[in-house]
One Martini backbone bead per residue (centre of mass of N, CA, C, O) as a GRO file, in nm:
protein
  246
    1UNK     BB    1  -0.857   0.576   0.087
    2UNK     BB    2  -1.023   0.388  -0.162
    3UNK     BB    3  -1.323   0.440  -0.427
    4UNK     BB    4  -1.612   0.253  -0.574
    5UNK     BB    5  -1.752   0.305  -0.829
    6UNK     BB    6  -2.117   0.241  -0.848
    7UNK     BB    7  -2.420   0.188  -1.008
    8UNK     BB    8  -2.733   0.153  -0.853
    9UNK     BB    9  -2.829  -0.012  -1.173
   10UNK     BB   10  -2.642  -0.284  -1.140
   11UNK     BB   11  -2.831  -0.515  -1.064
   12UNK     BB   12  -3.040  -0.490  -1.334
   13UNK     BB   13  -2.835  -0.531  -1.540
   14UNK     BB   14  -2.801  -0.715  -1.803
   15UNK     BB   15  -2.528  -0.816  -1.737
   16UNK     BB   16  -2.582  -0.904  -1.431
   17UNK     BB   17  -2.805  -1.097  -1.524
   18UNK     BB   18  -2.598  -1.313  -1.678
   19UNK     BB   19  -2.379  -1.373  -1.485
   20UNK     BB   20  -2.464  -1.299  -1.163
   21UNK     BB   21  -2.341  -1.341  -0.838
   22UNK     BB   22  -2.109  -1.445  -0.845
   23UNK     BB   23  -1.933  -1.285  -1.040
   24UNK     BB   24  -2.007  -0.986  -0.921
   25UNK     BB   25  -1.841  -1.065  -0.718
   26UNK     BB   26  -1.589  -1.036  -0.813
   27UNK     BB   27  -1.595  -0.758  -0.972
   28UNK     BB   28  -1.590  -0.606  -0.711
   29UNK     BB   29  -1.354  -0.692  -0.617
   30UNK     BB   30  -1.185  -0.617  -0.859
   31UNK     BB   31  -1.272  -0.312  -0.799
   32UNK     BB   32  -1.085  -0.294  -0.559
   33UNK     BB   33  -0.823  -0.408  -0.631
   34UNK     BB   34  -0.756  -0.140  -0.859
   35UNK     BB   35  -0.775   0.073  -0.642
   36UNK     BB   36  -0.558  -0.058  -0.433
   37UNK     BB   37  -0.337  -0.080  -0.678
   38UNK     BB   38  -0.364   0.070  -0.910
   39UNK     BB   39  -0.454  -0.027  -1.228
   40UNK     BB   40  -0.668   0.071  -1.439
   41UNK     BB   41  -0.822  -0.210  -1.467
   42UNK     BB   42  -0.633  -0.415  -1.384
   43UNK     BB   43  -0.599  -0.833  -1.348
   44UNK     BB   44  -0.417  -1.009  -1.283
   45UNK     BB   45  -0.420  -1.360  -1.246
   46UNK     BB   46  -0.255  -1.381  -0.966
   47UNK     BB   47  -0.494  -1.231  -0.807
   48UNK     BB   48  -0.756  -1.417  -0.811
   49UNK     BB   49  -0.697  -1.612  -0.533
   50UNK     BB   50  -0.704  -1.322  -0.332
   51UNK     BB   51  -1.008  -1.237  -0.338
   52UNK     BB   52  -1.247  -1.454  -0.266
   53UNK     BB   53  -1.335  -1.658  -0.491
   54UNK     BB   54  -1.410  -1.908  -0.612
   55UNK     BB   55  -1.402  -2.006  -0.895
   56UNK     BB   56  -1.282  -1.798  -1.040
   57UNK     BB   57  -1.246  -1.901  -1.368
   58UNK     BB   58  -1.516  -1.926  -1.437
   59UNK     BB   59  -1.602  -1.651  -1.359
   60UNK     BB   60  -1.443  -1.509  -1.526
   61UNK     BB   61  -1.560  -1.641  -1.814
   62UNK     BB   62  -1.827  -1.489  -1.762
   63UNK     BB   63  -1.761  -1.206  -1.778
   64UNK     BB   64  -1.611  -1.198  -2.073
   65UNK     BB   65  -1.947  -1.323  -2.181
   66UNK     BB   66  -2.037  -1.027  -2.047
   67UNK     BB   67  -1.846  -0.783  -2.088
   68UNK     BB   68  -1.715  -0.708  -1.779
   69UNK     BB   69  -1.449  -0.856  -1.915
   70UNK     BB   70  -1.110  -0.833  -2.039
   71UNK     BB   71  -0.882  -1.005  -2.190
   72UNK     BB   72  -0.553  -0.996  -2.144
   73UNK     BB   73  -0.208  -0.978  -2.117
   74UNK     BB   74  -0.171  -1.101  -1.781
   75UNK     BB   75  -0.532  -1.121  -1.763
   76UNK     BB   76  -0.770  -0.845  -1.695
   77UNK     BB   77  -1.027  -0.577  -1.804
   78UNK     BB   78  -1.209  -0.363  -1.708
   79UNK     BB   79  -1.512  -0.212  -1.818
   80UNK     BB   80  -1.514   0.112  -1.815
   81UNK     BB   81  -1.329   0.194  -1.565
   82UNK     BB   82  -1.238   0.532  -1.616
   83UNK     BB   83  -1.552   0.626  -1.627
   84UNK     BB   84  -1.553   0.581  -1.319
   85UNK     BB   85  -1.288   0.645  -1.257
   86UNK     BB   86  -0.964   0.734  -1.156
   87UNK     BB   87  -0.665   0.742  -1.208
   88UNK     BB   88  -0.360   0.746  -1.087
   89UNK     BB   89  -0.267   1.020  -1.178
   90UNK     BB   90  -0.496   1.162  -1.095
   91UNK     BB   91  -0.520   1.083  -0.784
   92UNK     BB   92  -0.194   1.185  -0.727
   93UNK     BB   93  -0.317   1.492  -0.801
   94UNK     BB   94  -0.480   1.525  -0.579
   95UNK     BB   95  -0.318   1.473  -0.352
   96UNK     BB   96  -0.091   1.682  -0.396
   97UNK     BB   97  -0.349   1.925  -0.351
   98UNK     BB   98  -0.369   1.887  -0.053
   99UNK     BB   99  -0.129   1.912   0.051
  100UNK     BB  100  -0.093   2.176  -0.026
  101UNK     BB  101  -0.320   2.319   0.096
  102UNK     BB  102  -0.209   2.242   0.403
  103UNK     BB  103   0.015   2.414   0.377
  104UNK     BB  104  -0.075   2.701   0.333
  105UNK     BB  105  -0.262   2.692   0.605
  106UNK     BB  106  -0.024   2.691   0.795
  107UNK     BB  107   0.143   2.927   0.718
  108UNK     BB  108  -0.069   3.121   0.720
  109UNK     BB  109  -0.093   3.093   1.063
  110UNK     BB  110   0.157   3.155   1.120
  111UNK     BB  111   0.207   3.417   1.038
  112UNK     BB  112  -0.044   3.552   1.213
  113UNK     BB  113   0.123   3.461   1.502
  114UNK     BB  114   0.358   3.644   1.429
  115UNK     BB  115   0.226   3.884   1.425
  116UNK     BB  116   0.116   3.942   1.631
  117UNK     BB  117   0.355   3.908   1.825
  118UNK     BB  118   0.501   4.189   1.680
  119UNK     BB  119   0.298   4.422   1.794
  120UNK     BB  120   0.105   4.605   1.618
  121UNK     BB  121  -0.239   4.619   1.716
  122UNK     BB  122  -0.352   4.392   1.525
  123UNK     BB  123  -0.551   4.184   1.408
  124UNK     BB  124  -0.488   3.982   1.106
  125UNK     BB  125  -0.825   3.947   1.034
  126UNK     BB  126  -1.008   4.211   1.135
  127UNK     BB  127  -0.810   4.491   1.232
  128UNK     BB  128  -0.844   4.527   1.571
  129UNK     BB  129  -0.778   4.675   1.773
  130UNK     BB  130  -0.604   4.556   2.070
  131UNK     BB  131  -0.565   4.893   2.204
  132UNK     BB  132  -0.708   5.128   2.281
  133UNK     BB  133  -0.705   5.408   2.501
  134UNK     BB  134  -0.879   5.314   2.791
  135UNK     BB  135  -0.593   5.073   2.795
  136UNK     BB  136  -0.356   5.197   2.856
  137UNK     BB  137  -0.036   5.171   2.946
  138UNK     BB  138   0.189   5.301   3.187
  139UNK     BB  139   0.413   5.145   2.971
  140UNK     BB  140   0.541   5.087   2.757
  141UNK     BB  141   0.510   4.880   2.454
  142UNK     BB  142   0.643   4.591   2.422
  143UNK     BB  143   0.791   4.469   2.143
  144UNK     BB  144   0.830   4.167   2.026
  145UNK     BB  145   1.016   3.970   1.814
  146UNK     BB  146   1.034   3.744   1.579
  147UNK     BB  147   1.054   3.442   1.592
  148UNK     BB  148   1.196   3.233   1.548
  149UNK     BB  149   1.196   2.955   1.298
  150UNK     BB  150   1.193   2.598   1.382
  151UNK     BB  151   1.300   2.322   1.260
  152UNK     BB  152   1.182   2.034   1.326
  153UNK     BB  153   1.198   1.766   1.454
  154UNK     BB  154   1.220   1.432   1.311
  155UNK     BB  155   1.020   1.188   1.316
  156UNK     BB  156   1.043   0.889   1.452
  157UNK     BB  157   1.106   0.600   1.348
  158UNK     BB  158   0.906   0.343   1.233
  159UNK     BB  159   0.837   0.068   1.430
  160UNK     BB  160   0.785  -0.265   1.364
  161UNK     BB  161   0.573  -0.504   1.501
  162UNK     BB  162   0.600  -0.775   1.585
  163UNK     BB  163   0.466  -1.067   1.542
  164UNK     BB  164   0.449  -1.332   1.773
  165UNK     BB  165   0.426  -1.580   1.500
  166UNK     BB  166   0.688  -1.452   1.400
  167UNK     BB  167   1.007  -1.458   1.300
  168UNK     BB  168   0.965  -1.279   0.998
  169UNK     BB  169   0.974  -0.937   0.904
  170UNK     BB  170   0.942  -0.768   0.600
  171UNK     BB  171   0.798  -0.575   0.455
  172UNK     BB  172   0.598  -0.820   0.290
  173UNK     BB  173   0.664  -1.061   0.426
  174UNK     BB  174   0.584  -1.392   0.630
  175UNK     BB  175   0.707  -1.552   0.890
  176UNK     BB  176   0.645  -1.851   1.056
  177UNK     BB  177   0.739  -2.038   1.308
  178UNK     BB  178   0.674  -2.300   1.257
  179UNK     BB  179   0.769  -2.299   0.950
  180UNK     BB  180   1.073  -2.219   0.962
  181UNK     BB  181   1.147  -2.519   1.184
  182UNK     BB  182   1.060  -2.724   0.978
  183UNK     BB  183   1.266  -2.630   0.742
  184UNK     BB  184   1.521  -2.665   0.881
  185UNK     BB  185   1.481  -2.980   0.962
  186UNK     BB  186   1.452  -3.025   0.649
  187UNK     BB  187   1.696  -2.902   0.527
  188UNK     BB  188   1.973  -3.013   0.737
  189UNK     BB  189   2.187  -2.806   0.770
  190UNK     BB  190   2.395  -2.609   0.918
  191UNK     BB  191   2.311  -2.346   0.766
  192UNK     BB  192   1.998  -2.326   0.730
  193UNK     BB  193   1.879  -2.066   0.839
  194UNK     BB  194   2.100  -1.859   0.637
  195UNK     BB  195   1.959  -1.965   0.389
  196UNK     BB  196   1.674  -1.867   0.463
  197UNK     BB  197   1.745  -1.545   0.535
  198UNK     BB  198   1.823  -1.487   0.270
  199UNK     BB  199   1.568  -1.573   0.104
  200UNK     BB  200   1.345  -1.404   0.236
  201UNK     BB  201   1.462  -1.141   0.126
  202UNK     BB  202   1.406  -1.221  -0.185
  203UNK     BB  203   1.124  -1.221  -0.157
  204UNK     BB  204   1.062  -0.926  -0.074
  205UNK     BB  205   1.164  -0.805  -0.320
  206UNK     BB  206   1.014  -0.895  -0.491
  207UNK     BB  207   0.711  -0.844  -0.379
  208UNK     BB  208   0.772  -0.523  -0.420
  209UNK     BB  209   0.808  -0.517  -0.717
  210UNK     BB  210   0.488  -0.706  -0.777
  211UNK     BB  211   0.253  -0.645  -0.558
  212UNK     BB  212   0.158  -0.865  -0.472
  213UNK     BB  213  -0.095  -1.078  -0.318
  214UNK     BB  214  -0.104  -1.244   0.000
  215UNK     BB  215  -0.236  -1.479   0.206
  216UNK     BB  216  -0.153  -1.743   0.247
  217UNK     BB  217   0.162  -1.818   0.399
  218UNK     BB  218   0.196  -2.115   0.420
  219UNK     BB  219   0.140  -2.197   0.080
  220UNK     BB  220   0.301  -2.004  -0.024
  221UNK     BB  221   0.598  -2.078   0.094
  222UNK     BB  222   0.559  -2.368  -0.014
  223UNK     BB  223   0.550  -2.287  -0.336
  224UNK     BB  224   0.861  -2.199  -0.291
  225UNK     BB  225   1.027  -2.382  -0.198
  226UNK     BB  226   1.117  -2.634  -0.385
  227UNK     BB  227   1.225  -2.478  -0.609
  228UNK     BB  228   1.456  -2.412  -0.413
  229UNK     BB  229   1.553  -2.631  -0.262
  230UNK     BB  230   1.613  -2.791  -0.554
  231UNK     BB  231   1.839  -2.562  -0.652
  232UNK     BB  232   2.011  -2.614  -0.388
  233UNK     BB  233   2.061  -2.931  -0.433
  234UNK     BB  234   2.240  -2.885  -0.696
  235UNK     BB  235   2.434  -2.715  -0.614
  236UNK     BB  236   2.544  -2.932  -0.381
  237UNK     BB  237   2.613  -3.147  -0.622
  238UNK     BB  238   2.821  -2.958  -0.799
  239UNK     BB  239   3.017  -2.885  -0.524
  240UNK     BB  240   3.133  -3.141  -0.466
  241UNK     BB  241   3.212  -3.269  -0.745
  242UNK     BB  242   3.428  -3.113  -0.776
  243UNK     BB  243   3.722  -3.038  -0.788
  244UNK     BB  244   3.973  -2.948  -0.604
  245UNK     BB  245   4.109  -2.635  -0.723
  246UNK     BB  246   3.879  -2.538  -0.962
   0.00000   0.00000   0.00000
């Protein structure tokens, strides 16, 4: 989980008080949105209506004359992000010095456990003989030797359970049970189906790649529909008029 730093001088700064609450309100959630997405003070124009802000434009506009956003090529870039925030390479340099850290302690505690183990007589961090004078045991003391190291067997692969109003879930995608049968009993074909679930995937991976952020999924899955249904619908009109065997 990341945090947004702000300075608590923020709500008086002349910048802040000639924006606005509505505008700041959006400032905020955009610097959510940038650490969460890892994106070093950019947020694309198309992240702006995910944020939760109405009139995102205005505001937007607002924003860019007092100077807390910058227009820039494919969206806007927030005011001095990194003076305040570390960026992305940053912090995950910081995140894999920390998994490193949890790796060595772990080493070291089982090496530790492994030495009693093989019954040396000390214990490995005080240094404090186990084993006194006045309580030798009757018989030689076995020592075990150290037990093989197995490595563990890989965690079972997680399973996401699908909820229970969608028809389809991809890594990113959402497809609801309702949206899907309206659209197959809409596009008419014998293979409607077949052809929305190969859809679906194209859209999923789009998603992966381009990072984008979905609210609603009604309006958003309408919103690709048209033009791909429409896409569809020339090509199968291409589709027959061909002479056969061409």
């Amino acid at each position: 989980m990341g945090w947004v730093r702000i300075d608590d001088n923020a709500p008086h700064h002349r910048k802040m008080l000639q924006a606005g609450p509505h505008a700041c309100w959006l400032w905020v959630c955009g610097l959510a949105y940038c650490q969460r997405m890892r994106t070093d003070g950019f947020i694309p124009t198309e992240a702006l209506p995910m944020l939760g802000v109405g009139a995102w434009k205005k505001y937007a506009g607002i924003l860019v004359s007092s100077q807390l956003w910058h227009k820039v090529e494919g969206g806007y870039q927030v005011h001095d992000f990194l003076d305040w925030n570390a960026s992305a390479d940053e912090r995950a340099e910081q995140e894999q010095a920390n998994r490193d850290k949890v790796l060595r302690y772990r080493h070291r505690k089982r090496a530790e456990r492994n030495t009693v183990s093989a019954g040396d007589g000390h214990h490995p961090v005080t240094g404090n003989s186990l084993v006194t004078d006045t309580a030798l045991p009757s018989t030689p003391l076995q020592l075990h030797s150290t037990p093989k190291e197995e490595t563990p067997p890989p965690p079972p692969p997680l399973i996401k359970k699908r909820k229970p109003w969608n028809f389809h879930e991809g890594e990113r995608i959402e497809v609801p049970q309702r949206w899907h049968e309206d659209h197959v009993r809409k596009l008419g074909l014998p293979d409607a189906e077949a052809k929305l679930l190969a859809w679906y995937a194209e859209l999923d991976a789009q998603l992966v790649r381009s990072r984008r952020p979905v609210g609603n999924w009604f309006k958003w899955l309408d919103a690709c529909y048209e033009p791909w249904a429409n896409d569809l619908a020339v090509s199968d009109e291409l589709e027959a008029a061909r002479p056969k065997g061409a």
